[in-house]
MARGUPA-338128 format. One record per residue (C-alpha): residue number from 1; x, y, z. Coordinates in pm, 1 decimal, decimal comma. Example, Ala and Ser with C-alpha at 12.3 -4.5 7.8 and 13.67 -1.06 7.14 Angstrom:
<rs>
(1 (1230,0 -450,0 780,0))
(2 (1367,0 -106,0 714,0))
</rs>
This chain:
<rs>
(1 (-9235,8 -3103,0 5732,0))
(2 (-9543,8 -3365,4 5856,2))
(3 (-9745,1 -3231,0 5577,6))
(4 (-9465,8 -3279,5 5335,4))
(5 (-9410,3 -3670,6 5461,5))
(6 (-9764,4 -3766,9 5463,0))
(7 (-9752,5 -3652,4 5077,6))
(8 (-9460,2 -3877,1 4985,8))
(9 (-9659,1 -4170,5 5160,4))
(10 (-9912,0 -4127,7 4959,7))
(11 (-9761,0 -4065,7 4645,2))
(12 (-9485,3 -4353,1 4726,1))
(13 (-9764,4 -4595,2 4804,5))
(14 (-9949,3 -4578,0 4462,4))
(15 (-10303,3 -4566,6 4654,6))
(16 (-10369,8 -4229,9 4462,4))
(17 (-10290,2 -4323,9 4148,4))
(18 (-10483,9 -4671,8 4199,1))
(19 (-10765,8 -4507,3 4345,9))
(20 (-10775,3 -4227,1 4017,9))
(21 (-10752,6 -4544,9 3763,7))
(22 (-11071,3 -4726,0 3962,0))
(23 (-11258,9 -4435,4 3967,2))
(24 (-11209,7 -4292,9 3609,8))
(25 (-11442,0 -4511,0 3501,9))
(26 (-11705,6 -4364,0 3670,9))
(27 (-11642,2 -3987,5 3468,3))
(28 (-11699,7 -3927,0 3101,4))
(29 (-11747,1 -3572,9 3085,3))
(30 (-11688,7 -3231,9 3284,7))
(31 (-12004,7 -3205,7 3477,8))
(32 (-11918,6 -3594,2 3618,9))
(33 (-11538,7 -3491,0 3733,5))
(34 (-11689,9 -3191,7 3902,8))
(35 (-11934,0 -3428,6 4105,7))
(36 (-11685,1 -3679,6 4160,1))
(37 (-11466,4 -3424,0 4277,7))
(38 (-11739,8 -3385,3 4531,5))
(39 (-11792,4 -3672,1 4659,6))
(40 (-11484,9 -3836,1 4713,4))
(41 (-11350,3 -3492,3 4893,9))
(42 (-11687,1 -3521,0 5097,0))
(43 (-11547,7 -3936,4 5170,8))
(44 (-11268,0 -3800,0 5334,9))
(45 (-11449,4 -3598,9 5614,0))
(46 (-11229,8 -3674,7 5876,5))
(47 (-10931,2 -3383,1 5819,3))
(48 (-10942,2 -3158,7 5583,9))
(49 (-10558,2 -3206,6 5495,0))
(50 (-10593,1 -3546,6 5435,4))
(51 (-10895,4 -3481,2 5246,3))
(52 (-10705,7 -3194,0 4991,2))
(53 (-10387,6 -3444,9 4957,5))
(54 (-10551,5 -3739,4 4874,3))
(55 (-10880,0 -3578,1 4666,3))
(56 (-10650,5 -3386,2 4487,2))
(57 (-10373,7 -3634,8 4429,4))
(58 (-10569,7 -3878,4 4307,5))
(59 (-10804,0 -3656,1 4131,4))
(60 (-10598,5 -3412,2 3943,7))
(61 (-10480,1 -3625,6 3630,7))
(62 (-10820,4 -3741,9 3567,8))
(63 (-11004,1 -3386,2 3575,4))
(64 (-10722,5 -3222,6 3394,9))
(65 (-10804,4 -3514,2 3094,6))
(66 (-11196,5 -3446,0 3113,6))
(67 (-11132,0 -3070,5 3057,1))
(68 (-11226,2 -2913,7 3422,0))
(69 (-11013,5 -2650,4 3492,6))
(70 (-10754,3 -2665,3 3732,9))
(71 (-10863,2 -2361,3 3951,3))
(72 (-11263,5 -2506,4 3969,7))
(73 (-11094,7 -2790,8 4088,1))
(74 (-10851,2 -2645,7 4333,3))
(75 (-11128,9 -2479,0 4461,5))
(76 (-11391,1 -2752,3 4484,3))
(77 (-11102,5 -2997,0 4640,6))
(78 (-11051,1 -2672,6 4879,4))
(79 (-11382,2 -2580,2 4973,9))
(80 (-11486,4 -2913,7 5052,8))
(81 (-11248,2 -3037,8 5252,9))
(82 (-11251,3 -2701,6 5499,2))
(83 (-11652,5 -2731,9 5516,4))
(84 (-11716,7 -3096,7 5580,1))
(85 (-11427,9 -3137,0 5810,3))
(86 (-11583,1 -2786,5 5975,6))
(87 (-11887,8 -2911,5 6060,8))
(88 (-11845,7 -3296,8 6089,9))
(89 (-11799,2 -3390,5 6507,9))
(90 (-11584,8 -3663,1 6349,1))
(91 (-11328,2 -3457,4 6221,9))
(92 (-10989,2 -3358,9 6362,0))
(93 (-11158,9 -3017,8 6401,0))
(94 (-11420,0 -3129,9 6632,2))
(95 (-11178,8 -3159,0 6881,4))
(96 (-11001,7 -2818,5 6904,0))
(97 (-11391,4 -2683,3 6843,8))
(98 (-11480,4 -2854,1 7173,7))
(99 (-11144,0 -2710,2 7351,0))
(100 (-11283,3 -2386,0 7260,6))
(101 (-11608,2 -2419,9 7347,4))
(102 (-11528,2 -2562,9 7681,4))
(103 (-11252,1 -2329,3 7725,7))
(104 (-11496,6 -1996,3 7694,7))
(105 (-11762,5 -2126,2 7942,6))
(106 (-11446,8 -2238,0 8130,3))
(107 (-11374,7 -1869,7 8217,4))
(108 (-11745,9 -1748,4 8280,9))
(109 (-11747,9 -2011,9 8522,0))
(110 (-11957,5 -2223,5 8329,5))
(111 (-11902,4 -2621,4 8338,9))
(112 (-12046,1 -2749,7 7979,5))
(113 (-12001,6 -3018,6 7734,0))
(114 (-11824,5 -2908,5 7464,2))
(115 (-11910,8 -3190,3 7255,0))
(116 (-12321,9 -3121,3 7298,8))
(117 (-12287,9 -2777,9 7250,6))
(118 (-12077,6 -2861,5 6933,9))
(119 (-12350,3 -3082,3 6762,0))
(120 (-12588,8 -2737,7 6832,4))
(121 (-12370,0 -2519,2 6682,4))
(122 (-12397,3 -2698,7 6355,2))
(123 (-12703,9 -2529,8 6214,7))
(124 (-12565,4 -2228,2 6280,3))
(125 (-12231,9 -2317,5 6134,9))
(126 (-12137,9 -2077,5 5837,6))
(127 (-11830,3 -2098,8 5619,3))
(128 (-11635,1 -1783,7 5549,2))
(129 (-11327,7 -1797,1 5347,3))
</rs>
């Protein structure tokens, strides 16, 4: 149901559709909707929800006009959003990620920071869908 209201908002608002009309134009062809796609799901590191809804909102009407197809885009807008919002301490992931970290040295008996042990862990970090 949150997921559902935070969609109206932005749909209600006109911020997607506003945002889509700035940006479209910045893309001509394909190739450019496919990097834009990129980088503005990459601009909205900080939840990958938000980052979907919004990237793909705004996005969708343009790409489908340029010619990229809808499930290279689904899956860019996807893809993105889950890795950057994976790996970025900034995200509304870091913060379970440090609950779990802290929570597993927890019952060894180990007192850590989550947070530092996050930021190591990002090298390491792979994706797996």
């Amino acid at each position: 149901k949150q997921r559902y209201q935070r969609r109206v908002r932005v749909e209600k608002s006109g911020g997607a559709k506003g945002f889509a009309n700035m940006i479209f134009k910045l893309a001509s062809t394909v190739y450019h909707a496919g990097v834009l796609t990129v980088t503005v799901s990459f601009a909205f590191f900080f939840d990958d929800f938000a980052s979907i809804m919004i990237s793909g909102k705004s996005l969708g009407p343009l790409v489908t006009r340029l010619g990229l197809s809808v499930q290279k885009f689904s899956f860019i807008v996807h893809m993105m959003a889950v890795a950057v919002a994976s790996i970025c301490p900034l995200s509304s992931w870091a913060g379970i990620q440090i609950g779990y970290i802290e929570s597993a040295f927890g019952l060894v008996g180990i007192k850590v920071s989550g947070f530092s042990y996050l930021l190591k862990s990002i090298p390491s970090t792979w994706l797996t869908s």
